[in-house]
NUNUVEX-517752 format. One record per atom (N, C-alpha, C, O): residue in one letter; x, z, y. Coordinates in steps of 0.05 Angstrom, whole numbers, padded with zeros to 5 digits, always signed. Each point is the difference from the previous one (the first is absolute). Example, Ala and Ser with C-alpha at 12.3 -4.5 7.8 and 13.67 -1.06 7.14 Angstrom:
2
A+00264+00156-00114/A-00018+00000+00024/A+00018+00000+00024/A+00021+00013+00000/S-00028-00027+00021/S+00016+00001+00024/S-00015+00014+00022/S+00010+00004+00022/
REM end
This chain:
240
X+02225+00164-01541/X-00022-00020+00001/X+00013-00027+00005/X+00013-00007+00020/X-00019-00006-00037/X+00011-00042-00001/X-00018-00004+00035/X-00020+00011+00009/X+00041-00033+00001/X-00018-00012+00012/X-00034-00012-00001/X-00017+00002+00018/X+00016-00010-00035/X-00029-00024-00023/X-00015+00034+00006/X-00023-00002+00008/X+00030+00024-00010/X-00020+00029-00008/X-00007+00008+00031/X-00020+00009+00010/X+00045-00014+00001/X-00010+00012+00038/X-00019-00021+00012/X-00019+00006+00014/X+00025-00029-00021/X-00013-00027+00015/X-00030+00004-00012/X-00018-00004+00017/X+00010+00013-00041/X-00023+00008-00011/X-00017+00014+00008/X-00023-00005+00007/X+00041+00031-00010/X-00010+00026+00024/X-00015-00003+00022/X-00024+00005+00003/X+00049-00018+00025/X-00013-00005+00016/X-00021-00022+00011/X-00007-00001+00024/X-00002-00017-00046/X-00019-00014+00000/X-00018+00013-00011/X-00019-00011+00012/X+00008+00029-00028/X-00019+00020-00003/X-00006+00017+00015/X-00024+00005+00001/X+00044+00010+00016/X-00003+00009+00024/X-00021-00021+00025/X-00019+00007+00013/X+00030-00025-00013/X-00007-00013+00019/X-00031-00010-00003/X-00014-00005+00019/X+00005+00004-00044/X-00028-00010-00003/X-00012+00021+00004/X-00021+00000+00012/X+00037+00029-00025/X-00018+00019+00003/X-00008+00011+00029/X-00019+00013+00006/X+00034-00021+00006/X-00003+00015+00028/X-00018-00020+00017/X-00014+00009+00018/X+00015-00041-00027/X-00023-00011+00014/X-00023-00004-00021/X-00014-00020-00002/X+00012+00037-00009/X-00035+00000-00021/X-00010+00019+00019/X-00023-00006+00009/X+00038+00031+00001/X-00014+00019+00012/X-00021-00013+00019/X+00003-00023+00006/X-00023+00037+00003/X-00020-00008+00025/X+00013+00009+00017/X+00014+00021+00000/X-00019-00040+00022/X+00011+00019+00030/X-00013+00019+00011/X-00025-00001-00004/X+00034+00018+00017/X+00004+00023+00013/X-00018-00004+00019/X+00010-00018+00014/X-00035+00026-00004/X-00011-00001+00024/X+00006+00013+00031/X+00001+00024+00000/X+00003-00034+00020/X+00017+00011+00022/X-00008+00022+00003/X-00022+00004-00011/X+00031+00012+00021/X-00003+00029+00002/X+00007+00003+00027/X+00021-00008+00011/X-00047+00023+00005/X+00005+00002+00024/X-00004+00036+00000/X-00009+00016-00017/X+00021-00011+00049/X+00002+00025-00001/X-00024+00014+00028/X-00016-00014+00013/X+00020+00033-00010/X-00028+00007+00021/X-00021-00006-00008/X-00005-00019-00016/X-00019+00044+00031/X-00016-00005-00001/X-00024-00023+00012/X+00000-00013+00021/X-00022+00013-00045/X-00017-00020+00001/X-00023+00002+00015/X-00017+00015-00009/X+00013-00025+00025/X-00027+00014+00018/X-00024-00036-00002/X+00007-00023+00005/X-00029+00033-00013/X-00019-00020+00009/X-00023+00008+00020/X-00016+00019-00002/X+00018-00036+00020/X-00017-00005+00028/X-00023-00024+00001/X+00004-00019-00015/X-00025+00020+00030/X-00016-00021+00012/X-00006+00003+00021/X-00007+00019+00013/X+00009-00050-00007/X-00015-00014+00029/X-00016-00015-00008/X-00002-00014-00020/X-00017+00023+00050/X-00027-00012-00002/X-00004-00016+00029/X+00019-00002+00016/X-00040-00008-00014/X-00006-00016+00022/X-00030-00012-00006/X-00005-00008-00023/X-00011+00006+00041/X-00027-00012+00011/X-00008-00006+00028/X+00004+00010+00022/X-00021-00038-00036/X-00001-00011+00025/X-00037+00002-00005/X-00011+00002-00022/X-00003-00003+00045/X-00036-00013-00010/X+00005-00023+00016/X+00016+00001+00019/X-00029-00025-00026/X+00000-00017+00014/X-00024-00021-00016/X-00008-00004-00023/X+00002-00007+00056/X-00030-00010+00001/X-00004-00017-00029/X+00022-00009-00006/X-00039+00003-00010/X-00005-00013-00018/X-00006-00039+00016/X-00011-00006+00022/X+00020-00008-00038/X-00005-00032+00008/X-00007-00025-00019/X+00002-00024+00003/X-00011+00038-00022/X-00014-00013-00030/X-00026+00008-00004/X-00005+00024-00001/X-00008-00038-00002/X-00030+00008-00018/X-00002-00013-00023/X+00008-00024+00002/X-00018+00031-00028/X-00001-00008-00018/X-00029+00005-00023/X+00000+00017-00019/X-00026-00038+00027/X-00027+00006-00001/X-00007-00010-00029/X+00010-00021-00007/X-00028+00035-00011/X-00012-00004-00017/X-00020-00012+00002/X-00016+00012+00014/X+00006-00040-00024/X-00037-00008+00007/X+00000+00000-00024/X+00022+00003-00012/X-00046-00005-00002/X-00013-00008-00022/X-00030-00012-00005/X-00009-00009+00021/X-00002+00007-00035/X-00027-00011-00010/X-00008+00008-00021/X+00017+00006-00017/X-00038-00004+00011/X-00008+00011-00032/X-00030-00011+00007/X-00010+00006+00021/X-00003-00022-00039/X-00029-00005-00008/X-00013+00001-00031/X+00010+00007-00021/X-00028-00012+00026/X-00012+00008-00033/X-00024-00016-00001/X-00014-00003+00020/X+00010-00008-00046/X-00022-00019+00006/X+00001-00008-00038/X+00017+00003-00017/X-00044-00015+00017/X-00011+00002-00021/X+00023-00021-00025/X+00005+00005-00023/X+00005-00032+00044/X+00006-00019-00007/X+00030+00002+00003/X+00006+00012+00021/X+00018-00020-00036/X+00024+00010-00001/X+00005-00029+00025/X+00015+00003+00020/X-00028-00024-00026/X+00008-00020+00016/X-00002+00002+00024/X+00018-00009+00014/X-00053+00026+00002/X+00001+00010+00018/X+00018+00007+00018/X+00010-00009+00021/X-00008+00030-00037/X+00016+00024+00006/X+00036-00011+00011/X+00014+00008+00018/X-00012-00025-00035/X+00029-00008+00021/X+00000-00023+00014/X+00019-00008+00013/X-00041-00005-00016/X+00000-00009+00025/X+00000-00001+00023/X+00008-00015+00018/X-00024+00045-00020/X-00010+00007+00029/X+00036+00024+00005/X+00004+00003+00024/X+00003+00002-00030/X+00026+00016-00001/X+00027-00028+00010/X+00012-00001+00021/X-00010-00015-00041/X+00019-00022+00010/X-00010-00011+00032/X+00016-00003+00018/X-00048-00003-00014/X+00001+00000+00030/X+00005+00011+00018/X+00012-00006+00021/X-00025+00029-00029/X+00005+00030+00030/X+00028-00006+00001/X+00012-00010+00020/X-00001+00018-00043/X+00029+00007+00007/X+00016-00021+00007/X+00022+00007+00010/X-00028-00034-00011/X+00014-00020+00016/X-00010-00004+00029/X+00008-00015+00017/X-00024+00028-00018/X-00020-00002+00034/X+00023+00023+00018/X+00010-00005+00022/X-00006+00028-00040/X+00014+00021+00011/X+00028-00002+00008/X+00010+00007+00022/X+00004-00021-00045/X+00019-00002+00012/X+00009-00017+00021/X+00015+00003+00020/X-00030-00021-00028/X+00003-00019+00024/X-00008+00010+00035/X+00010-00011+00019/X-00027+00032-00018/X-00005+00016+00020/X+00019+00018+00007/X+00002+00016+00019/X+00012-00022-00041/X+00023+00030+00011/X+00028-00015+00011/X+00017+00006+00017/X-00021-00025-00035/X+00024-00028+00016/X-00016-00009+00018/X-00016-00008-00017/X+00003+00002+00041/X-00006-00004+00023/X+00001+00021+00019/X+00000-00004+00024/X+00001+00022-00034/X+00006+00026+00016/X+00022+00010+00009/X+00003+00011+00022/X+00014-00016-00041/X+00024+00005-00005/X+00025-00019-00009/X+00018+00006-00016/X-00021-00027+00026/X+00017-00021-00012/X+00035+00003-00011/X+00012-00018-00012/X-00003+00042+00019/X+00019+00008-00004/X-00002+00019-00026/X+00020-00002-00014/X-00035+00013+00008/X-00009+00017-00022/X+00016-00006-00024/X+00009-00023+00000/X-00002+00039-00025/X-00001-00003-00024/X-00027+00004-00014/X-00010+00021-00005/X+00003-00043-00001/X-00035+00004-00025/X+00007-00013-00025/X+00012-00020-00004/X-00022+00036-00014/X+00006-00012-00024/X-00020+00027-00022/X-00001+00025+00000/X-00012-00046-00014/X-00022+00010-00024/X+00015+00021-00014/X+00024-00001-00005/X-00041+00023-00001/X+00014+00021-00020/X-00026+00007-00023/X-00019+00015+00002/X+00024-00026-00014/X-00007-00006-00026/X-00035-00007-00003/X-00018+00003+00016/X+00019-00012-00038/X-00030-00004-00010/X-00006+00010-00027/X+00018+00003-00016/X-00047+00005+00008/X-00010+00008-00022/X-00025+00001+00005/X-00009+00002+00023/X-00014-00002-00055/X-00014-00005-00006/X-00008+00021-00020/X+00018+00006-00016/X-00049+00013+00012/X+00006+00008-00008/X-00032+00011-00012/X-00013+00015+00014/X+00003-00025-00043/X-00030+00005-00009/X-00019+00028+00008/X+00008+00020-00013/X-00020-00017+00022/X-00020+00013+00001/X-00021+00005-00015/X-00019-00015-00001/X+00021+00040-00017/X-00020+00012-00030/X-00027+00018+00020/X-00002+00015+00019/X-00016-00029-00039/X-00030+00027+00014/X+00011+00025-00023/X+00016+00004-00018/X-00032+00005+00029/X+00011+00038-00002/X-00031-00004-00031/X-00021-00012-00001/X+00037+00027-00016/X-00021+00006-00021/X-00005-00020-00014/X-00023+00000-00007/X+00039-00025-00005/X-00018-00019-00007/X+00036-00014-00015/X+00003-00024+00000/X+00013+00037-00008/X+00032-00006-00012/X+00011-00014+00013/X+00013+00012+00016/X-00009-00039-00014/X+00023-00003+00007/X-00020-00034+00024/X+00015-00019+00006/X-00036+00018+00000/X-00012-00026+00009/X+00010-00008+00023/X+00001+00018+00017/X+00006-00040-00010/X+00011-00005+00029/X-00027-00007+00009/X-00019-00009-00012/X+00024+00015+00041/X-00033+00001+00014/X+00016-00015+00033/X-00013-00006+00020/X+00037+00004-00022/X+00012-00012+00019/X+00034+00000+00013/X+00016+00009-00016/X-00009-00016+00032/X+00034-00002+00004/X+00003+00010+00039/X-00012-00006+00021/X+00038+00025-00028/X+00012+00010+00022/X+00031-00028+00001/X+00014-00009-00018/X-00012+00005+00043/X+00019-00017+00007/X+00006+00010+00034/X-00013+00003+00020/X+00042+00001-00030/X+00013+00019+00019/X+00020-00021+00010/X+00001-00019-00016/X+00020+00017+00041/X+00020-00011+00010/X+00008+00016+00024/X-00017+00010+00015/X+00037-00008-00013/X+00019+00017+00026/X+00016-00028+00011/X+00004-00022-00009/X+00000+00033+00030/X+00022-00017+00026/X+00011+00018+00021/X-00012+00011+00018/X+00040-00012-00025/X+00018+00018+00027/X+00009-00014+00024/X+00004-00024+00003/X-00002+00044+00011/X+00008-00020+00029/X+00021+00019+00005/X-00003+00023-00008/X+00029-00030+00025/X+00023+00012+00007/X+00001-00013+00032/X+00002-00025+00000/X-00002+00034+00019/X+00003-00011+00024/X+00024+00025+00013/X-00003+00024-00006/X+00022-00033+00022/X+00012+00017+00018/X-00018+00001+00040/X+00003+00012+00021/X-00022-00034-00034/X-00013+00002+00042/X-00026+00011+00004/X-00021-00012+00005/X+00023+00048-00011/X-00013+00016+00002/X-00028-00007+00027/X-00023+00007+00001/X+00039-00023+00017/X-00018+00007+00022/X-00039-00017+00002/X-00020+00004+00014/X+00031-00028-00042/X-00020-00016-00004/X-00011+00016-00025/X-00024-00005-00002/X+00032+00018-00015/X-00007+00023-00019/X-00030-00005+00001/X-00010-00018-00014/X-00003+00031+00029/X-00033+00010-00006/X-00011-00029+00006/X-00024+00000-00006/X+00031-00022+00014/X-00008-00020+00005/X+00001-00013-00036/X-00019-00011-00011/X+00037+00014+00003/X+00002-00009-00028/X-00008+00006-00014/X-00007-00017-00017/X+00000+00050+00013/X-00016+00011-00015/X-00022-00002+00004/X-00011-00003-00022/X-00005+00003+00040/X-00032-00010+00004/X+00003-00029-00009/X-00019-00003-00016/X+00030-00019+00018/X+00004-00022-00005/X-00008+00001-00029/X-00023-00003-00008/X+00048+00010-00010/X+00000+00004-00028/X-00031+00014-00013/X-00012-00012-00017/X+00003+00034+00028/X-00021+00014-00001/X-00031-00013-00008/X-00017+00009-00016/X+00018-00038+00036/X-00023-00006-00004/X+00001-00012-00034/X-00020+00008-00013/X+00032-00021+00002/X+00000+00006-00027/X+00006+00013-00020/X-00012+00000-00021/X+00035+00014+00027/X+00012+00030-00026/X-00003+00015+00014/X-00007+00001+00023/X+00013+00021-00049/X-00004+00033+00013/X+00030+00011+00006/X+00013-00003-00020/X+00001+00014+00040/X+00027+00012+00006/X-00006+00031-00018/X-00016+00019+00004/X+00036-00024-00025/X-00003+00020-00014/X+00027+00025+00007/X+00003+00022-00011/X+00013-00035+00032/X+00013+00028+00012/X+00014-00017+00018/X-00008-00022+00007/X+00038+00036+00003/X+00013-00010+00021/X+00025+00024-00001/X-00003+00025+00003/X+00029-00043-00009/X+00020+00013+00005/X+00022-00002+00014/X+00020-00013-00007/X-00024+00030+00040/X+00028+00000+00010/X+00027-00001+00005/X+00003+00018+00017/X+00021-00030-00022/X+00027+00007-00001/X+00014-00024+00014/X-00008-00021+00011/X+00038+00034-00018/X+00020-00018+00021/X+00006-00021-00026/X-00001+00005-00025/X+00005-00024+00037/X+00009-00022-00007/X+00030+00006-00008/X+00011+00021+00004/X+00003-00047-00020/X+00035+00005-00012/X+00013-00006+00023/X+00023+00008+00006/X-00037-00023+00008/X+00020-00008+00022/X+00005+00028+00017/X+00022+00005+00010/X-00046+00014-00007/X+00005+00026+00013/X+00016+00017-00010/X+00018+00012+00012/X-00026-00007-00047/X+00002+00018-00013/X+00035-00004+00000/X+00016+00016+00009/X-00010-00038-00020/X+00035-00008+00014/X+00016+00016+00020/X+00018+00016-00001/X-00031-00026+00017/X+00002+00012+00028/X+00005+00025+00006/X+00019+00009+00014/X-00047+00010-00031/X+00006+00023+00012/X+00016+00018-00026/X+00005+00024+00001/X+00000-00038-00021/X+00018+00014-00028/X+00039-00003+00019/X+00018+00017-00001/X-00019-00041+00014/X+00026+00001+00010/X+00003+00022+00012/X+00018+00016-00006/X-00035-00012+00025/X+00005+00018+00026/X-00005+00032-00014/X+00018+00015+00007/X-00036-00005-00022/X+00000+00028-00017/X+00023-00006-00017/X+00005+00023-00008/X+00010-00038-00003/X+00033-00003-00017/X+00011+00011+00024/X+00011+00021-00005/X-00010-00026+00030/X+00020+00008+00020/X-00006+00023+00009/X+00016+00014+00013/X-00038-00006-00019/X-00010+00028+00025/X+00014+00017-00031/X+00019+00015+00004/X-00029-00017-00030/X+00001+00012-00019/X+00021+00014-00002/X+00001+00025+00004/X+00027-00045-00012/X+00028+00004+00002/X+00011+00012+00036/X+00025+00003+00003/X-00035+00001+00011/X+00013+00005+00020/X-00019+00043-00002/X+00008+00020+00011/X-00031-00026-00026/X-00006+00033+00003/X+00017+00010-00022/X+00005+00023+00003/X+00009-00036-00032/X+00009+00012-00014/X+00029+00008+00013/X+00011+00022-00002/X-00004-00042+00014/X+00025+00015+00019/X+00004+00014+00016/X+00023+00007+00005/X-00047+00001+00010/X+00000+00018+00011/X-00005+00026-00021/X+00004+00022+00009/X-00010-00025-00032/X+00000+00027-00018/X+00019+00000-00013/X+00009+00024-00002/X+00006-00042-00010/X+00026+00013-00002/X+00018+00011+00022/X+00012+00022-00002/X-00011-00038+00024/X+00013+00013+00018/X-00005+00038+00008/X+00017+00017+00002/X-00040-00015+00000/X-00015+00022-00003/X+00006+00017-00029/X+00002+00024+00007/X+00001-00026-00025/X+00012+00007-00022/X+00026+00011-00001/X+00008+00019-00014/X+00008-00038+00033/X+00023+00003-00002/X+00009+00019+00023/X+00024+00007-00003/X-00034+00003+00022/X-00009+00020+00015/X-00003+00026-00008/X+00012+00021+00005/X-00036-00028-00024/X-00008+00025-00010/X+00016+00020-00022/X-00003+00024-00006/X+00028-00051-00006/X+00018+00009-00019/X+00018+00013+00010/X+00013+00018-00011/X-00010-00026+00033/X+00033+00006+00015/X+00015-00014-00003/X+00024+00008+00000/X-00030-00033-00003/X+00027-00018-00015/X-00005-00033+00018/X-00021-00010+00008/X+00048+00000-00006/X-00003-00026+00019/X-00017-00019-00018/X+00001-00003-00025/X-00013-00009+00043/X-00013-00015-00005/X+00011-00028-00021/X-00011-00017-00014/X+00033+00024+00020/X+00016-00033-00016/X+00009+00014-00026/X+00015-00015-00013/X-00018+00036+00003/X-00002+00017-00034/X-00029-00014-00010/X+00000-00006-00024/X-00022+00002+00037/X-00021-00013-00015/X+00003-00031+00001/X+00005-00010+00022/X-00011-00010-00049/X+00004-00017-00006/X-00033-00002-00013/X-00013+00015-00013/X+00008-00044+00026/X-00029-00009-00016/X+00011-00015-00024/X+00022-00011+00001/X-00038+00012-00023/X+00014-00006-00028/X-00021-00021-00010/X+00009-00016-00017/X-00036+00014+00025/X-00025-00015-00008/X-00021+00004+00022/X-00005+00020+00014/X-00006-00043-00015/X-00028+00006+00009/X-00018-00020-00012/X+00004-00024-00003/X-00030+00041-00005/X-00021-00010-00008/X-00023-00007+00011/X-00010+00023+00000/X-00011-00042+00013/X-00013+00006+00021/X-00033-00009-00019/X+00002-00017-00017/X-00018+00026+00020/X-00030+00003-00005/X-00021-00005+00024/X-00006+00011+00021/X-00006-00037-00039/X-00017-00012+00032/X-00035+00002-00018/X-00003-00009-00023/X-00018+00021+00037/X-00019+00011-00009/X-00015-00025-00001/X+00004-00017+00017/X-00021+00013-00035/X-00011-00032-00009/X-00024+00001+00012/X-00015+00019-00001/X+00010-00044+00016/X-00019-00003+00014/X-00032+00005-00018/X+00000-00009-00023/X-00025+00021+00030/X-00019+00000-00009/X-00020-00033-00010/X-00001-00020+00014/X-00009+00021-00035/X-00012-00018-00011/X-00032-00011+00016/X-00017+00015+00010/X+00017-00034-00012/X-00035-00005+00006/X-00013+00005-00007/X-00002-00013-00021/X-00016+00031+00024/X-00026+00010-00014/X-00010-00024-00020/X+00001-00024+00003/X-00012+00041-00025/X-00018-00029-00027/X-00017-00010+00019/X+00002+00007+00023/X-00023-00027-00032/X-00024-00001+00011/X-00027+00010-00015/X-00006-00007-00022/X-00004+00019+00032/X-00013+00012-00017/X-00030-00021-00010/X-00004-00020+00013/X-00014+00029-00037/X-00012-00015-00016/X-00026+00000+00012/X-00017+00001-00018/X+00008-00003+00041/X-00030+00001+00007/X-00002-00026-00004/X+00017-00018-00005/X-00049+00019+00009/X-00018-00033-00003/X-00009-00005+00033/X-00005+00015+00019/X+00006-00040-00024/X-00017-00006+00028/X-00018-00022-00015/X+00004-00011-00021/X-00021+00010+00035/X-00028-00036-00011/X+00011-00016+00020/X+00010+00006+00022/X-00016-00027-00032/X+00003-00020+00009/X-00018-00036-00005/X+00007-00023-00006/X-00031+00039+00014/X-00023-00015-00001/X-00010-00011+00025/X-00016-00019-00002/X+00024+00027+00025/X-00001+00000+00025/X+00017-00007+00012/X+00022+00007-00008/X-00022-00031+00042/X+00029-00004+00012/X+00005+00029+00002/X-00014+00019-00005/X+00040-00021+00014/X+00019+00018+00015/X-00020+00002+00039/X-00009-00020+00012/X+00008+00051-00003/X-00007+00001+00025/X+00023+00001+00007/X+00020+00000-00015/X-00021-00001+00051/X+00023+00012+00015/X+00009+00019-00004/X-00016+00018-00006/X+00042-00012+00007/X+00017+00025-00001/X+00013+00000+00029/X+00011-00018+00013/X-00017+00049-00003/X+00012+00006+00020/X+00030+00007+00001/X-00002+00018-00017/X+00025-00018+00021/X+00021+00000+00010/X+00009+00035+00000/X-00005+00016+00018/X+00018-00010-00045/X+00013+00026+00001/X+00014+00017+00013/X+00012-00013+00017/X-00004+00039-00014/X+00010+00019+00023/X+00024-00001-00019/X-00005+00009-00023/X+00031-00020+00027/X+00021+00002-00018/X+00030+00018+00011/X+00009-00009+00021/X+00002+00025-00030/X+00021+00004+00012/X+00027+00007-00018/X+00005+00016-00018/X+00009-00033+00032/X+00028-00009-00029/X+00021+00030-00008/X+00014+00003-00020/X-00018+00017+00044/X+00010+00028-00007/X+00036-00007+00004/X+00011-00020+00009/X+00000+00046-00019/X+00025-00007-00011/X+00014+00014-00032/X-00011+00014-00016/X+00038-00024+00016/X+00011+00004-00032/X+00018+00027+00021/X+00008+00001+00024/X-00008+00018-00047/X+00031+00016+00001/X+00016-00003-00024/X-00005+00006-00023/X+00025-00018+00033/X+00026-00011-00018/X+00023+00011-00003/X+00019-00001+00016/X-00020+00013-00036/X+00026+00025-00010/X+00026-00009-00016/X+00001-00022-00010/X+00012+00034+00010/X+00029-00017-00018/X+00014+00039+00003/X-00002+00017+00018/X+00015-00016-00047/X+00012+00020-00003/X+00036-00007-00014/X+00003-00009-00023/X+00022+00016+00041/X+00021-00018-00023/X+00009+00039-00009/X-00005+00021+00012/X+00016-00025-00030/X+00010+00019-00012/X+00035-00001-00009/X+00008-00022-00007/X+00006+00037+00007/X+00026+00000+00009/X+00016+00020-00018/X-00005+00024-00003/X+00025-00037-00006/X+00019+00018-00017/X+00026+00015+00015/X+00022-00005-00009/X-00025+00024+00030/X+00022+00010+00013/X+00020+00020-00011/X-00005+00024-00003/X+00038-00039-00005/X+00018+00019-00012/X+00014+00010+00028/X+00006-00015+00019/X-00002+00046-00020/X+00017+00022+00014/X+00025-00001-00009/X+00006+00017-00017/X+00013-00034+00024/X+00029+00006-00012/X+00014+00016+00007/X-00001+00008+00023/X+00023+00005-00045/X+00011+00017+00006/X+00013+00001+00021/X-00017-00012+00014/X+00028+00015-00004/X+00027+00011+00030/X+00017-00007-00016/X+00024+00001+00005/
REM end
């Protein structure tokens, strides 16, 4: 073989051997997967209230008029109550009213508007809600922890979490017969359970032809969350 034929060779060699894909590491021992868990309940410190309005009236002009007032009467009752509060309008619509039997005739207009309130100072709670009350209807009320909590208590279940999975491997490694320093954590994956949604509000009517009476002051109680976190863990048994 000429030189010019070996120098050839091993440059075809050489491409060929880096075209190949690499080799994925190859580990040895067995693969064991484990989970830790951890929960905490802890008190809830958010409320998060649905109001709304709905009227109906012959006249479309009426009809939101008297809706754009209440509901600026309301909120504004719910900001004196609560000056710290989050309020803010959740949505508006309008919406014809047909007599039954007679195709398609408008005989009058539904005009609907919502407003949420988010407060963390539970203790003025029922004071706000009767507040808000005398002009909308509270179409539910949803309990939970706030991010600043929920933060809080995701750090501390990360720590309780990982410290029960170690105690199960350790326990594992017990149960194998084998030292504890043959198991190697290889991954962990952790799963945090999604907080529940606010109820819709639902579609009743109220009239509103009449002031608003007094509203008495609700029996409210903020409860608590139980807050779960699960991490999941890739434990290899190496050989000896």
């Amino acid at each position: 073989m000429t030189p010019r034929m070996f120098l050839a060779a091993v440059a075809i060699a050489a491409t060929a051997a880096h075209a190949q894909p690499a080799q994925p590491p190859r580990f040895e021992g067995t693969l064991l997967l484990m989970n830790g868990t951890a929960e905490l309940e802890v008190a809830n410190d958010e409320a998060l209230l649905n109001f709304y309005l709905e009227v109906q009236e012959p006249d479309l002009a009426r009809a939101q008029s008297q809706v754009n007032q209440r509901v600026a009467e309301g909120v504004a009752a719910l900001k004196r109550a609560d000056p710290k509060a989050q309020v803010e309008t959740a949505g508006y619509g309008s919406y014809p009213v047909y007599q039954s039997g007679t195709g398609r005739k408008i005989i009058g207009w539904r005009v609907r508007q919502g407003v949420s309130f988010r407060t963390t100072d539970l203790a003025s709670l029922p004071k706000a809600v009767a507040a808000g009350q005398q002009q909308l209807a509270l179409g539910g009320i949803d309990f939970r922890l706030s991010r600043a909590a929920r933060e809080r208590v995701e750090g501390e279940l990360i720590q309780r979490a990982i410290a029960n999975l170690n105690a199960r491997v350790a326990a594992a490694a017990q149960a194998l017969n084998v030292p504890a320093s043959r198991l190697r954590i290889e991954e962990l994956n952790f799963g945090v359970p999604a907080d529940g949604r606010p109820p819709p509000m639902p579609m009743a009517r109220m009239s509103a032809v009449a002031p608003a009476e007094a509203v008495a002051e609700p029996q409210l109680d903020a409860g608590r969350t139980l807050q779960q976190i699960t991490v999941s863990a890739k434990v290899r048994l190496l050989a000896p």
